[in-house]
C-alpha positions as CSV (number, residue, x, y, z in Angstrom):
1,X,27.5,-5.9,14.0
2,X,24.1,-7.0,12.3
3,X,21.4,-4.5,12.5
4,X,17.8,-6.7,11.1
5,X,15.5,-3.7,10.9
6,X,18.3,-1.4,8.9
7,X,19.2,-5.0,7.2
8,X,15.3,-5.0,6.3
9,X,14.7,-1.2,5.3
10,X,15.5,-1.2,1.2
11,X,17.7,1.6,0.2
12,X,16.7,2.6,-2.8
13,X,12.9,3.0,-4.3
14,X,12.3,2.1,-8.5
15,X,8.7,3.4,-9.6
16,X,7.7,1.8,-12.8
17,X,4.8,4.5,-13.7
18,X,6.6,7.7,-11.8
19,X,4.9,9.7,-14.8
20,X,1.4,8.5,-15.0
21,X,-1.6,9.4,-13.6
22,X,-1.1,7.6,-10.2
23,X,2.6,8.5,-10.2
24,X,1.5,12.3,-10.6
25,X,-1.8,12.2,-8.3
26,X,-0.5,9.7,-5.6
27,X,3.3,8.5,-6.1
28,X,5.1,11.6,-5.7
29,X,3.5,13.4,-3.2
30,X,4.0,10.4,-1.3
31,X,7.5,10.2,-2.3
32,X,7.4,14.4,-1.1
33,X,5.4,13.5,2.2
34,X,7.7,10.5,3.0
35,X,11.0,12.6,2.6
36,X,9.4,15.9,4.7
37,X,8.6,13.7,7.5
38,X,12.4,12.3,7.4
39,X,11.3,8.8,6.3
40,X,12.4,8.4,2.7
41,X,16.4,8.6,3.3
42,X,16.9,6.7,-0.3
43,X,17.4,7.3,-4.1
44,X,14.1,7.2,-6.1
45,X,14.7,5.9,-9.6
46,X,11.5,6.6,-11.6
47,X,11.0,4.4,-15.0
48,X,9.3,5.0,-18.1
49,X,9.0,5.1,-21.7
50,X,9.0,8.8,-22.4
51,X,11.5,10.8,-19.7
52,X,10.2,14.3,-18.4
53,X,11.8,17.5,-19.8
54,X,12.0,18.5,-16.4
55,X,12.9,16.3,-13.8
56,X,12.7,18.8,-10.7
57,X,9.6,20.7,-12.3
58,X,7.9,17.0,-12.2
59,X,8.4,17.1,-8.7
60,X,7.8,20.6,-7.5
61,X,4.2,19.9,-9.7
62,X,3.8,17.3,-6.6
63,X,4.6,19.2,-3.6
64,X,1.7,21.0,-1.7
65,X,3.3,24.6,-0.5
66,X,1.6,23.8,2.5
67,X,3.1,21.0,3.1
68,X,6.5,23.0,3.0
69,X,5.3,25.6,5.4
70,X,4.0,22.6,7.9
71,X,7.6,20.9,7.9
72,X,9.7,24.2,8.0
73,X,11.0,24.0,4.3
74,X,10.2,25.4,1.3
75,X,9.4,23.9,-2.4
76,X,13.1,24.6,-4.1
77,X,14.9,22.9,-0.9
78,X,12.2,19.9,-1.1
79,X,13.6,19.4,-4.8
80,X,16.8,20.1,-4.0
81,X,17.2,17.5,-1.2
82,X,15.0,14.7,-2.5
83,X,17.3,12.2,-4.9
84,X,15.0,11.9,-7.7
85,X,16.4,10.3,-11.1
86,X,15.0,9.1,-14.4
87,X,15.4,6.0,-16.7
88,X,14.3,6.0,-19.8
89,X,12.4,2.3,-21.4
90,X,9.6,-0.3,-21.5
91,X,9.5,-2.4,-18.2
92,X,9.4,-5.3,-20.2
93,X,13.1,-5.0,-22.1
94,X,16.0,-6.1,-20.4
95,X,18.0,-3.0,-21.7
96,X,15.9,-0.7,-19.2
97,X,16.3,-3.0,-16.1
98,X,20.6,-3.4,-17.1
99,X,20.0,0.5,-17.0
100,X,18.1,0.9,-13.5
101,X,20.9,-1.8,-11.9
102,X,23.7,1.0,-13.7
103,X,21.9,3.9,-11.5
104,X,21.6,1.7,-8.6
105,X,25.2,0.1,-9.0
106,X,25.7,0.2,-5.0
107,X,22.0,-0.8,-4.0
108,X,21.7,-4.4,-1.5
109,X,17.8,-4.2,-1.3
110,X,16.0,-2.1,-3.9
111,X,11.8,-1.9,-3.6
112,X,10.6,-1.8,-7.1
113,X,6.6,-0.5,-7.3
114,X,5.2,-1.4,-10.5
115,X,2.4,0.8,-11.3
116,X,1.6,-1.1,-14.3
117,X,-1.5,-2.5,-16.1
118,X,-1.9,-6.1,-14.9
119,X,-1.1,-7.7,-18.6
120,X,2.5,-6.5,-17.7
121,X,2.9,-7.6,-14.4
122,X,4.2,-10.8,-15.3
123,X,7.1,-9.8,-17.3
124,X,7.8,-7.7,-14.6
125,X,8.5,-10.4,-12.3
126,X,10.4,-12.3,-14.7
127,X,12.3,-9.5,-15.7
128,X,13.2,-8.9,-11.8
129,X,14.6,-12.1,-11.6
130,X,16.9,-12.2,-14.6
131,X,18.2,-8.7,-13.9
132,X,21.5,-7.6,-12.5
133,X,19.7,-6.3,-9.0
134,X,20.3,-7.9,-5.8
135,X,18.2,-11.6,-5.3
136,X,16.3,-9.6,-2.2
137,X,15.0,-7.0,-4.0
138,X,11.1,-6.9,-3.4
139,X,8.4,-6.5,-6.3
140,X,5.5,-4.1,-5.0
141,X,2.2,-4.6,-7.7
142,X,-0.7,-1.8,-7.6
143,X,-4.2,-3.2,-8.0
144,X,-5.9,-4.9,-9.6
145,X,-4.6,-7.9,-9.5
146,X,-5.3,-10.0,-12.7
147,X,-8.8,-9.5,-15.1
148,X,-10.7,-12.4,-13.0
149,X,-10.2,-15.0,-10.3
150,X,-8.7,-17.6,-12.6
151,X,-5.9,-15.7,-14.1
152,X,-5.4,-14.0,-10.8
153,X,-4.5,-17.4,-9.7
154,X,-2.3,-17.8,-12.5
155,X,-0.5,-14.6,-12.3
156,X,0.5,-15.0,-8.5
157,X,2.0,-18.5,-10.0
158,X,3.5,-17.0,-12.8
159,X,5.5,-13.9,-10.4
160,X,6.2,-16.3,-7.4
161,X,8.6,-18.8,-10.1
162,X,10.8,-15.9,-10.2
163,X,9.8,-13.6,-7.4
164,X,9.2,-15.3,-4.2
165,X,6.4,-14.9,-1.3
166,X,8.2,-13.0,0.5
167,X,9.5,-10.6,-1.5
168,X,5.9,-9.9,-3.3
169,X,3.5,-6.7,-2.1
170,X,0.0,-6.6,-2.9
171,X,-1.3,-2.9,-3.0
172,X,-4.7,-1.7,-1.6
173,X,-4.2,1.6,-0.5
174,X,-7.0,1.6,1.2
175,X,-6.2,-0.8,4.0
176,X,-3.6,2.0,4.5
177,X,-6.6,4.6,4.8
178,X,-6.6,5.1,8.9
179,X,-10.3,5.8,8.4
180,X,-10.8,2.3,6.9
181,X,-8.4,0.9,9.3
182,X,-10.1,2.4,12.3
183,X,-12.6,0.1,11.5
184,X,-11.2,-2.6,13.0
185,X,-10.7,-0.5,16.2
186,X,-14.4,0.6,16.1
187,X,-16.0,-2.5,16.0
188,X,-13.4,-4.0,19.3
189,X,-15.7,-1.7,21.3
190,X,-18.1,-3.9,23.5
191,X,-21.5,-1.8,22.9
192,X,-20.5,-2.0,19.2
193,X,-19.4,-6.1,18.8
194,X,-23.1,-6.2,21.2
195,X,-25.3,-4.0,18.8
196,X,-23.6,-4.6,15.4
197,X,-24.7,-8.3,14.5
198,X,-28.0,-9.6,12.6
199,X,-30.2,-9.6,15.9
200,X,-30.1,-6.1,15.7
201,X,-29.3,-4.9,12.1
202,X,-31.3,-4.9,9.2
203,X,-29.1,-3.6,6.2
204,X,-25.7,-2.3,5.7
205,X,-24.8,-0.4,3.3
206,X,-21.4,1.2,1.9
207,X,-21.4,3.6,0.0
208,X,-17.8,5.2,-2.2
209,X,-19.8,8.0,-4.5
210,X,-17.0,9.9,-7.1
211,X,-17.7,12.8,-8.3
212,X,-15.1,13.1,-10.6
213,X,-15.0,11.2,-13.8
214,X,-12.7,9.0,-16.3
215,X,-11.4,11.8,-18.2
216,X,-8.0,11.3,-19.6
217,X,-7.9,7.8,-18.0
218,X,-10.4,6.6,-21.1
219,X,-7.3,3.5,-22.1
220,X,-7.1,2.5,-18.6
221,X,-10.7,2.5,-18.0
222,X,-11.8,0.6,-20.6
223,X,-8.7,-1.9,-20.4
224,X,-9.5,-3.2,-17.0
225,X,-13.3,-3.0,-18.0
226,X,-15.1,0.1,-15.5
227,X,-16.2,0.0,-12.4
228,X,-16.3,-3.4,-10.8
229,X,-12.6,-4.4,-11.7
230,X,-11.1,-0.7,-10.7
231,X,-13.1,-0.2,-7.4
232,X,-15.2,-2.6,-6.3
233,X,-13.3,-5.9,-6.6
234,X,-10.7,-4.4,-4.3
235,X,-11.2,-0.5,-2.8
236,X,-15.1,-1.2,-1.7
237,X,-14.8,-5.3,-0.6
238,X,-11.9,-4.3,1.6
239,X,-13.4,-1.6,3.3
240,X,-16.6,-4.3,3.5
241,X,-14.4,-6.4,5.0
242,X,-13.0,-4.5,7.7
243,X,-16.4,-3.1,8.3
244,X,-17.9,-6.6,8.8
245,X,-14.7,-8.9,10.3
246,X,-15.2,-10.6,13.3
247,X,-12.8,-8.3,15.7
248,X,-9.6,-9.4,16.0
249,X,-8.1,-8.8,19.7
250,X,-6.5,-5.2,20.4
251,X,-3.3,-6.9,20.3
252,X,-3.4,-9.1,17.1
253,X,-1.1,-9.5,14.4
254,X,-0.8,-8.0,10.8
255,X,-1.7,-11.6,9.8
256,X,-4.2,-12.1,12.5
257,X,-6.1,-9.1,11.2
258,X,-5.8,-10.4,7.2
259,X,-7.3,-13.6,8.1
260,X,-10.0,-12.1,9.6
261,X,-10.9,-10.1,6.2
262,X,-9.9,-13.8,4.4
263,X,-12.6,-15.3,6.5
264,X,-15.1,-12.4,5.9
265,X,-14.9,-12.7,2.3
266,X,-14.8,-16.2,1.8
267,X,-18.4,-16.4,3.7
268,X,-19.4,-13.9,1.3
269,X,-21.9,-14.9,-1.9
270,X,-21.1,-13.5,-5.3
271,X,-22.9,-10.5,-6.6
272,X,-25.9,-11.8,-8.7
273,X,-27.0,-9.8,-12.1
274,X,-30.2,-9.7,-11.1
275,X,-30.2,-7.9,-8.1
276,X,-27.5,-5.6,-9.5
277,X,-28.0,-1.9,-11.3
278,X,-24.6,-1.2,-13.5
279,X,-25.1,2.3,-14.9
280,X,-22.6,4.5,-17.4
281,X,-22.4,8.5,-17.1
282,X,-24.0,10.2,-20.2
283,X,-20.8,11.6,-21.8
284,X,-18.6,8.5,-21.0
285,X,-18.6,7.6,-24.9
286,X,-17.2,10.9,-25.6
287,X,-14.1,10.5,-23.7
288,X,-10.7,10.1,-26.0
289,X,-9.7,6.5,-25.9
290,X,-13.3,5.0,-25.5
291,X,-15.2,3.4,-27.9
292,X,-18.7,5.2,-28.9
293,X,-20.4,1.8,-28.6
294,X,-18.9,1.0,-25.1
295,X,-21.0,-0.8,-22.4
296,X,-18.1,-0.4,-19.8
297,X,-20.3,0.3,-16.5
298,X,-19.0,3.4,-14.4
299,X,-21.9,2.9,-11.9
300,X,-22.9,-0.3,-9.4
301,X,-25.3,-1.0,-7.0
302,X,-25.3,-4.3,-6.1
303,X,-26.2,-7.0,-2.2
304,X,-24.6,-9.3,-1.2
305,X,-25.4,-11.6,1.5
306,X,-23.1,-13.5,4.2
307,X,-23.4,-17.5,4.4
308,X,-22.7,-17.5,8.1
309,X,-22.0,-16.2,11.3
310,X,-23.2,-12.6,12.6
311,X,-24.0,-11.3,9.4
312,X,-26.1,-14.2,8.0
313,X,-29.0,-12.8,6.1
314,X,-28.7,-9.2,6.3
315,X,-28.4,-7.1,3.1
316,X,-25.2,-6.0,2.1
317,X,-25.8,-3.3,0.0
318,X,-22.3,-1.8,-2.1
319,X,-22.9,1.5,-3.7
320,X,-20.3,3.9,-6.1
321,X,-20.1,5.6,-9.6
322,X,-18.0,7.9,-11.0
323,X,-19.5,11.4,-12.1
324,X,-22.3,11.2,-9.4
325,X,-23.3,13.5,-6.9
326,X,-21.3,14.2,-4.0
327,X,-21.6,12.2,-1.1
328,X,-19.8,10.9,2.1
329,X,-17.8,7.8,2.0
330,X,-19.5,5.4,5.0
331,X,-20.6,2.2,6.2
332,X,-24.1,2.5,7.6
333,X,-25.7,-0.2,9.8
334,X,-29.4,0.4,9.8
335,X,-31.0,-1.4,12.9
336,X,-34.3,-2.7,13.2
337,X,-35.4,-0.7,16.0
338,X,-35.3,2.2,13.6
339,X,-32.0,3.7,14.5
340,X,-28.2,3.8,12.7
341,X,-24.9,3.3,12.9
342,X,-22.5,4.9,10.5
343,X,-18.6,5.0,10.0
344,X,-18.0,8.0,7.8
345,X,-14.4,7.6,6.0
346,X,-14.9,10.8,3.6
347,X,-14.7,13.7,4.3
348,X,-14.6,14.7,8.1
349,X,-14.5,11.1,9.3
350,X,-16.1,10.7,12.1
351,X,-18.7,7.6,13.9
352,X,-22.3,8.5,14.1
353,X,-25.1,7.0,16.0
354,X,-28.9,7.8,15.3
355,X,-30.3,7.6,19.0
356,X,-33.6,8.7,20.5
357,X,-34.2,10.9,23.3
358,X,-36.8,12.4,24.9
359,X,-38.5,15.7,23.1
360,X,-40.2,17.4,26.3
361,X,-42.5,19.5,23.6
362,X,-44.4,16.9,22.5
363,X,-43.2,14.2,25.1
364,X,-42.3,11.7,22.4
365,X,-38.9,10.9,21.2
366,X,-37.1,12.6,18.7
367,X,-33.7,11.3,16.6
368,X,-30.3,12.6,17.7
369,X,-27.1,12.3,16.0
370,X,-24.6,11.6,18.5
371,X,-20.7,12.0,16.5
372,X,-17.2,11.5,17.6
373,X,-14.9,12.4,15.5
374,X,-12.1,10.4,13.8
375,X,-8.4,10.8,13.9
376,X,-6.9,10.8,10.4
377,X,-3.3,12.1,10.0
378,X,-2.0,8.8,11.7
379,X,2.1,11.0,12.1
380,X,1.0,13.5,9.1
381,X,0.9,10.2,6.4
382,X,-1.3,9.6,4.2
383,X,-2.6,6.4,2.8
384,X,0.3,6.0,-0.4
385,X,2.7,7.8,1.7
386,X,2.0,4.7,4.5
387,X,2.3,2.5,1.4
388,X,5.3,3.7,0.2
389,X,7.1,3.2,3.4
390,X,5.5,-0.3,4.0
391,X,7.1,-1.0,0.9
392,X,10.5,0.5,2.2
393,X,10.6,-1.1,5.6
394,X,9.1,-4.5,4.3
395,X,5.9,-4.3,6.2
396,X,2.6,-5.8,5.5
397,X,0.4,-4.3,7.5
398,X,-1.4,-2.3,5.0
399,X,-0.9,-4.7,2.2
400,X,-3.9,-7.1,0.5
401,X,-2.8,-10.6,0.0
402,X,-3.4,-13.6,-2.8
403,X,-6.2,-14.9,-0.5
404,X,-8.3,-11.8,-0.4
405,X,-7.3,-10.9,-4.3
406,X,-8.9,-14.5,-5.5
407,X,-12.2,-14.2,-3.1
408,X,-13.0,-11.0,-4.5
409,X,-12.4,-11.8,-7.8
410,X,-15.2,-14.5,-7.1
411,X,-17.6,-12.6,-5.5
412,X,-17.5,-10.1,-8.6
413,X,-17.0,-12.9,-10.9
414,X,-20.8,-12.5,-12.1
415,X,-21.0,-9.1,-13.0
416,X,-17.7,-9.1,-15.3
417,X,-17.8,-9.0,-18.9
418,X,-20.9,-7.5,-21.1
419,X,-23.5,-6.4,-19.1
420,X,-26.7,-7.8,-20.1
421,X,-28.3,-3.8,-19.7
422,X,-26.7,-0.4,-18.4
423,X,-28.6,2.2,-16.8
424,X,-27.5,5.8,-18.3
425,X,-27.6,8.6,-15.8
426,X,-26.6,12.0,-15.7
427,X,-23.1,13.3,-14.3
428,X,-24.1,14.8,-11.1
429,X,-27.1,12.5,-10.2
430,X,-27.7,11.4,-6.5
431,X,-26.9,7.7,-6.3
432,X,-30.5,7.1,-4.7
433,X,-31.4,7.9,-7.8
434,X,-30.3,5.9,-10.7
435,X,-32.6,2.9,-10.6
């Protein structure tokens, strides 16, 4: 008997980057998280150049105790149960993938997540194609997405000769965020869709502040080129997108929901230098793997505006740095009758509305902050651990696509390459203030 869900679920997971800085901070746990809540059920077949000493230290660095306690295990039989192996090689020589199809000799449908710059990606595919793993095995690719929208355009061309449509995932784990999701949701409501549109709003703005810096991720930085490639071309005009959409019914589809965001952004002008503030963290330069003359932004503030439809003419203001002060991550709709709306992702999210009322001391109005509080854990997964089984179970739902890759790339298009000036700030300083 055929079973087309078990027929769809891949049975075994490759990570190309299990050892990096994403496979350490993001990968694994989600790896740890997936298994705890009974939803890995396969081999995991990490990849890279230089092997771990210790295979089952790697992993028990990953796993939160806590996490243990909540699911009724422990740590040691975490490591013990989770099937975690190790090849050894460069993704781009065939010698490593005939080695990953030895470990997986009795795989039908392997997922393999590169986690790879995007100069790699490529060979990747190609090297998918000509390997010795099964023709459905599906090619998952971490953001971003090419160095601009041209060669985005030609990458996707260059993977989908050997990889085809619908075996290729485009990662955003944000879209996987249930606070960015519940976006969507939020703005279904009837007050909201009524209140939320030009008539009423004069600015939104979204702000992703980092308090945290580049350090040991100097290479990486610099390669993709700072701020508006690693964040803002996909992380912050996602999460504009699903602030801004045009609601998609309750019931819509995965798809439905994408070309909403397609539509969004396409409507969308590009960023323009001069009403744009790209700033650098004193101490960047100092960083190992960055070059003492580097004018690689780690700050943006930068409006956009929308051509058409609800949002024609407000301000779109996009806000985040690395090394600034701490801050929420939100979407704020200030309205023109003096009031706001806000949807705050990070931390504690939560929906707030700026209302007046009465103050019976003074018999004017006062502002209060009325706040209902946000759902997160979406079944105890969190945002790579929902990727990681998107990946698994071949579902799109939280994944970006080649339309939304290419309009973002345009709309940042202007502020890529040499800045013409950088503002220097101090680590620590309030993103209101760097001018």
């Amino acid at each position: 008997m055929n079973h087309p869900q078990r027929d769809q679920r891949a049975d075994a997971l490759v990570v190309f980057g299990l050892t990096g800085d994403l496979g350490h901070d993001e990968l694994l746990p989600g790896i740890v998280l997936l298994h705890a809540t009974g939803r890995l059920g396969v081999p995991v077949v990490g990849v890279g150049r230089h092997a771990p000493d210790d295979l089952d230290q790697l992993l028990r660095n990953a796993i939160d105790p806590t996490l243990a306690t909540r699911c009724g295990t422990t740590v040691d039989r975490l490591v013990d149960e989770i099937d975690l192996r190790f090849v050894e090689g460069d993704a781009t020589e065939a010698e490593t993938w005939d080695a990953v199809a030895d470990e997986l000799a009795d795989t039908r449908l392997p997922a393999v997540y590169a986690a790879l710059p995007p100069a790699l990606l490529g060979d990747v595919a190609e090297r998918v194609a000509a390997s010795r793993l099964p023709d459905r095995t599906r090619l998952v690719l971490e953001k971003p997405f090419g160095e601009d929208q041209a060669s985005a355009i030609e990458l996707h061309d260059r993977i989908t000769e050997h990889v085809d449509e619908e075996r290729l995932f485009l990662v955003d784990h944000f879209l996987a965020k249930v606070s960015v999701r519940n976006l969507v949701t939020f703005r279904r409501s009837t007050v909201v869709d009524l209140t939320l549109r030009a008539d009423h709003v004069e600015q939104v703005t979204i702000d992703f502040p980092e308090v945290g810096g580049v350090d040991g991720r100097g290479s990486f930085y610099e390669g993709v080129g700072g701020v508006v490639p690693d964040v803002v071309q996909n992380h912050l005009l996602q999460t504009m997108a699903s602030a801004l959409l045009e609601p998609p019914a309750a019931n819509a589809s995965a798809d439905e929901v994408r070309r909403a965001r397609v539509d969004l952004l396409r409507s969308t002008t590009p960023f323009s230098p001069d009403d744009s503030t790209l700033g650098q963290y004193d101490g960047y330069r100092d960083l190992d793997d960055v070059d003492d003359d580097s004018v690689v932004p780690t700050f943006l503030r930068g409006e956009l505006t929308i051509d058409e439809g609800r949002w024609a003419g407000v301000p779109i203001v996009l806000r985040t740095g690395k090394r600034v002060a701490d801050g929420p991550f939100l979407v704020a709709w200030r309205l023109a009758d003096g009031g706001a709306v806000r949807a705050r992702m990070k931390p504690d999210a939560a929906i707030q509305f700026d209302l007046d009322e009465l103050d019976p001391a003074t018999h004017g109005t006062s502002t209060a902050v009325a706040c209902t509080p946000v759902r997160t854990d979406h079944g105890a997964l969190d945002a790579y651990a929902t990727v990681l089984g998107d990946a698994l179970a071949g579902e799109r739902r939280h994944m970006s696509s080649i339309e939304e890759i290419v309009e973002s790339w345009r709309i940042v298009e202007p502020l890529l390459g040499e800045p013409s000036s950088l503002t220097t700030y101090a680590p620590g300083t309030p993103m209101n203030d760097i001018p």
